[in-house]
Backbone bond lengths (Angstrom), bond angles and torsions (degrees), N, CA, C in turn:
res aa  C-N    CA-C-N  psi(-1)  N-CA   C-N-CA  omega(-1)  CA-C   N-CA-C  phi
1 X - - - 1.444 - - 1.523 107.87 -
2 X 1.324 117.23 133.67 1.340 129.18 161.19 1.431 150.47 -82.72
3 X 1.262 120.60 117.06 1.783 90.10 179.87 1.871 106.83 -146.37
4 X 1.106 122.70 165.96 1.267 136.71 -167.30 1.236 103.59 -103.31
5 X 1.340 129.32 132.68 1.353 132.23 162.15 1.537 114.42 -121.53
6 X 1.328 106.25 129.53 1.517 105.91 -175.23 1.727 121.60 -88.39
7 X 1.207 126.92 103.26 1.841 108.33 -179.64 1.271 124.30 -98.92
8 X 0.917 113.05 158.25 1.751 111.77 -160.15 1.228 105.02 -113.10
9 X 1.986 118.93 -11.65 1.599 114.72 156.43 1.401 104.73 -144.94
10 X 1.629 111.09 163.49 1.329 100.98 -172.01 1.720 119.05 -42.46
11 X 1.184 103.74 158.52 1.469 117.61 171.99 1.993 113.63 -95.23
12 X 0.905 130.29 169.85 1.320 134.33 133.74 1.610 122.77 -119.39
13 X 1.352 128.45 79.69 1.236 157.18 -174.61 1.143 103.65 -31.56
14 X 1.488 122.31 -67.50 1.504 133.41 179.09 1.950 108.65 -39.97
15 X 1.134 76.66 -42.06 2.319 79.82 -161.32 1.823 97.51 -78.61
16 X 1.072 92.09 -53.37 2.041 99.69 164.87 1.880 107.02 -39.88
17 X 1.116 109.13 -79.70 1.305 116.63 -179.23 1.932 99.80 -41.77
18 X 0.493 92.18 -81.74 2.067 97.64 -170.59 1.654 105.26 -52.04
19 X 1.089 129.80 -2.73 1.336 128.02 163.48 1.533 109.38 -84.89
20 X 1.319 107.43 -46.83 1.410 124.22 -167.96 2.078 93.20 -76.06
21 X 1.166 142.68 28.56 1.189 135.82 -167.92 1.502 123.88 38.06
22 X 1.383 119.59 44.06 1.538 132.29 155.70 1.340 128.35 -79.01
23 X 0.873 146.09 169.46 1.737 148.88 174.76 1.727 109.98 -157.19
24 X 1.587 119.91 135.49 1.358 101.06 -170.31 1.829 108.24 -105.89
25 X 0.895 89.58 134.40 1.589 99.04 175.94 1.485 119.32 -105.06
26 X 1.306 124.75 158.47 1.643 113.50 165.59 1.717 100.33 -141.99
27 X 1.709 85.30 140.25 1.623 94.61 163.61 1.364 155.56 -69.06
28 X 0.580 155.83 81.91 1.913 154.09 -101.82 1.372 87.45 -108.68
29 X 1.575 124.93 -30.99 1.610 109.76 176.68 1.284 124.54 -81.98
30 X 1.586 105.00 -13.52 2.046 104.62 174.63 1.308 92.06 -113.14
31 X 1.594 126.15 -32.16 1.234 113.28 -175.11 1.864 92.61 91.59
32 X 0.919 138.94 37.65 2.030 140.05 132.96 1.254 119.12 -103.27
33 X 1.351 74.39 161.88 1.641 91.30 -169.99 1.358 112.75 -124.74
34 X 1.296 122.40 132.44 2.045 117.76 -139.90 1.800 89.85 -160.77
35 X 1.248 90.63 160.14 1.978 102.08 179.11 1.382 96.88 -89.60
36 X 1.256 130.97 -169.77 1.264 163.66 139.62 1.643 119.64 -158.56
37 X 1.396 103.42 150.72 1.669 102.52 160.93 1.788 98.30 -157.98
38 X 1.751 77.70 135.55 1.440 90.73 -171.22 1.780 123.38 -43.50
39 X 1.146 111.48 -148.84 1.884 115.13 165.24 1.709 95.15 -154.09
40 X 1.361 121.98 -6.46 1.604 107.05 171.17 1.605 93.01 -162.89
41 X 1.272 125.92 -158.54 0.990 162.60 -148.11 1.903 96.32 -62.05
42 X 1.641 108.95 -71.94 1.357 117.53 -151.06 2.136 82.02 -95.80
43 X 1.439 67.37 165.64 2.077 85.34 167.81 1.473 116.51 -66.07
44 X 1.282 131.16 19.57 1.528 117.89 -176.61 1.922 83.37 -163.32
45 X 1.301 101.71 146.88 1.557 122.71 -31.29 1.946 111.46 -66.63
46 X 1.685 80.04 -164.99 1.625 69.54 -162.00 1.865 92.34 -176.71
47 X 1.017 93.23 142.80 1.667 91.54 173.12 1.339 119.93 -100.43
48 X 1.585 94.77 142.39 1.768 92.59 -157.44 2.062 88.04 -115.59
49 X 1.568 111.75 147.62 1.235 90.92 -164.46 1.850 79.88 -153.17
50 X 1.502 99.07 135.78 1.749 117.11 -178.52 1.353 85.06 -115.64
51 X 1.584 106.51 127.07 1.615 135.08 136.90 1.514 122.77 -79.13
52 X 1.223 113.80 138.00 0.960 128.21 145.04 1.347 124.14 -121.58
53 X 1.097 130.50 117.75 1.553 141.96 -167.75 1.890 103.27 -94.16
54 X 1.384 122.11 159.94 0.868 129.03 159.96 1.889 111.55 -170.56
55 X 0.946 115.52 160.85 1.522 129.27 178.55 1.331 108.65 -15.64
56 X 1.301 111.11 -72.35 1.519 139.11 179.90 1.709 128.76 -80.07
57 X 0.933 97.11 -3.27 1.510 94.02 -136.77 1.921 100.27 -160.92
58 X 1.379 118.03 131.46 1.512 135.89 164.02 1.556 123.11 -111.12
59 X 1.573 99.55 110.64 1.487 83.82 167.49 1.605 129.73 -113.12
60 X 1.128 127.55 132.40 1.104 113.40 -179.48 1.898 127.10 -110.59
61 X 1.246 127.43 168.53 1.235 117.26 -159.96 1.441 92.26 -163.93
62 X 1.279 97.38 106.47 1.846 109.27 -165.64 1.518 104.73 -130.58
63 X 1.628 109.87 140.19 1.434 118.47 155.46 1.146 133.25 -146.28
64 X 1.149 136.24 -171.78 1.682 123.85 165.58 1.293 108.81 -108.06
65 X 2.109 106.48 134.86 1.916 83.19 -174.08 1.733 74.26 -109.81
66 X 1.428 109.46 122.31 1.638 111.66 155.18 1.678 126.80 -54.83
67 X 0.678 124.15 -19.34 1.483 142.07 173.68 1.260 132.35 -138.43
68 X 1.250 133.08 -173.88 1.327 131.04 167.16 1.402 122.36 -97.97
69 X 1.339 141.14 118.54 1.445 134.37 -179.22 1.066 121.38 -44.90
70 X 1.230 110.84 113.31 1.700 121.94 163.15 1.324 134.84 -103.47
71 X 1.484 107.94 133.15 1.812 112.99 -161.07 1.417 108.40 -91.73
72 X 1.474 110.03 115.05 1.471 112.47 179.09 1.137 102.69 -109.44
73 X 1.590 133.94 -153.22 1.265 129.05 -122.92 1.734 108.26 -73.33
74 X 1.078 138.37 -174.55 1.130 141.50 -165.56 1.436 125.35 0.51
75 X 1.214 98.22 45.63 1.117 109.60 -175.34 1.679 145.43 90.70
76 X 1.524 87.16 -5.39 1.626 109.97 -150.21 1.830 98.46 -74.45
77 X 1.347 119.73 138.31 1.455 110.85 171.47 1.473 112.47 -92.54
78 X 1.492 122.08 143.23 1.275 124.65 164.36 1.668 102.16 -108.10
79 X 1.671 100.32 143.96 1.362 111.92 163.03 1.445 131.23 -123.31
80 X 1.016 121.18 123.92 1.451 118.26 -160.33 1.970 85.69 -103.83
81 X 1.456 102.07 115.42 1.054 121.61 169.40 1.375 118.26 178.48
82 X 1.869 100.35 148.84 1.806 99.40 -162.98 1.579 84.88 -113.10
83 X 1.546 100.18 153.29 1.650 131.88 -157.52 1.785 88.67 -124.65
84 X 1.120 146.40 -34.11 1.035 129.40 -144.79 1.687 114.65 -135.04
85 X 1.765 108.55 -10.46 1.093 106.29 -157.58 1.477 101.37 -97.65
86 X 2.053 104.61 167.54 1.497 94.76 -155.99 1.422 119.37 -74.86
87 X 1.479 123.26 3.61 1.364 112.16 155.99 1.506 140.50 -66.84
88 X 1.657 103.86 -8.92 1.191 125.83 175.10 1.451 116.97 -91.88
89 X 1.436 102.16 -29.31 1.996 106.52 164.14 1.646 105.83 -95.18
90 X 1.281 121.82 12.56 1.419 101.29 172.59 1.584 91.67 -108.39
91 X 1.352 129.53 -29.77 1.314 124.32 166.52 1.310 105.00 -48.45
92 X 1.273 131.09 -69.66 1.537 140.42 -157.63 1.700 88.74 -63.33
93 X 1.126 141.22 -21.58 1.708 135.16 -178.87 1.518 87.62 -62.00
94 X 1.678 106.85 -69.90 1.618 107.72 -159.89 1.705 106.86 -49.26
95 X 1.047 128.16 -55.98 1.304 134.33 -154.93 1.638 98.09 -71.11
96 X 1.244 140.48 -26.04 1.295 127.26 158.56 1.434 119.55 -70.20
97 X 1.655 111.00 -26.94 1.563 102.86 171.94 1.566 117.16 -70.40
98 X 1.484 108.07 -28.76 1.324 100.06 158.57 1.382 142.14 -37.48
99 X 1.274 100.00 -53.84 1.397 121.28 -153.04 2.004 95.27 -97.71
100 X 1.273 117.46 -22.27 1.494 119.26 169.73 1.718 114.63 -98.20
101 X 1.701 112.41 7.22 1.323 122.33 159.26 1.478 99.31 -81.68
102 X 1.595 130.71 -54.66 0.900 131.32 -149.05 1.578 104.86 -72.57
103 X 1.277 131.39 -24.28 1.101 145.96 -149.19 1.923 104.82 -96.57
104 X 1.938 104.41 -27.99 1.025 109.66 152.89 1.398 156.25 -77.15
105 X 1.104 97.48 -11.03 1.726 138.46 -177.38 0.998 124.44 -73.07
């Protein structure tokens, strides 16, 4: 799921993100670099979340991966992760209150 956040002064993304319980990871198989923070103990599940920053403007691109991707036949990856469900828009609620606290401050 996607959403736009508008800021009205610079941000610092990194310190926002890690307050809000994020950690940044990068993928060595696409080569990005994206947050996550777990929901218990082990790495799955866990919400995996792409920024894009700009002047004006935050975008974010969040999901839950329930598991870890596994490559079955020719190579192909499957991902078991939900894009739409309401734990993924009640996450995406908090993380804009974040980021429209910060904007008040």
């Amino acid at each position: 799921m996607d959403i736009t956040v508008p800021t009205r002064r610079p941000v610092n993304v990194t310190n926002l993100l890690r307050q809000a319980g994020y950690h940044p990871i990068h993928d060595y198989h696409e080569a990005k670099d994206s947050w996550v923070r777990t929901l218990g103990r082990l790495h799955y599940p866990r919400f995996h979340l792409y920024v894009r920053a700009q002047s004006t403007e935050i975008e974010f691109s969040l999901h839950i991966d329930q598991k870890q991707t596994t490559i079955r036949f020719a190579k192909v990856r499957r991902h078991a992760g939900e894009y739409d469900s309401p734990i993924v828009q009640a996450e995406l609620a908090r993380l804009q209150r974040w980021f429209d606290y910060s904007q008040t401050v």
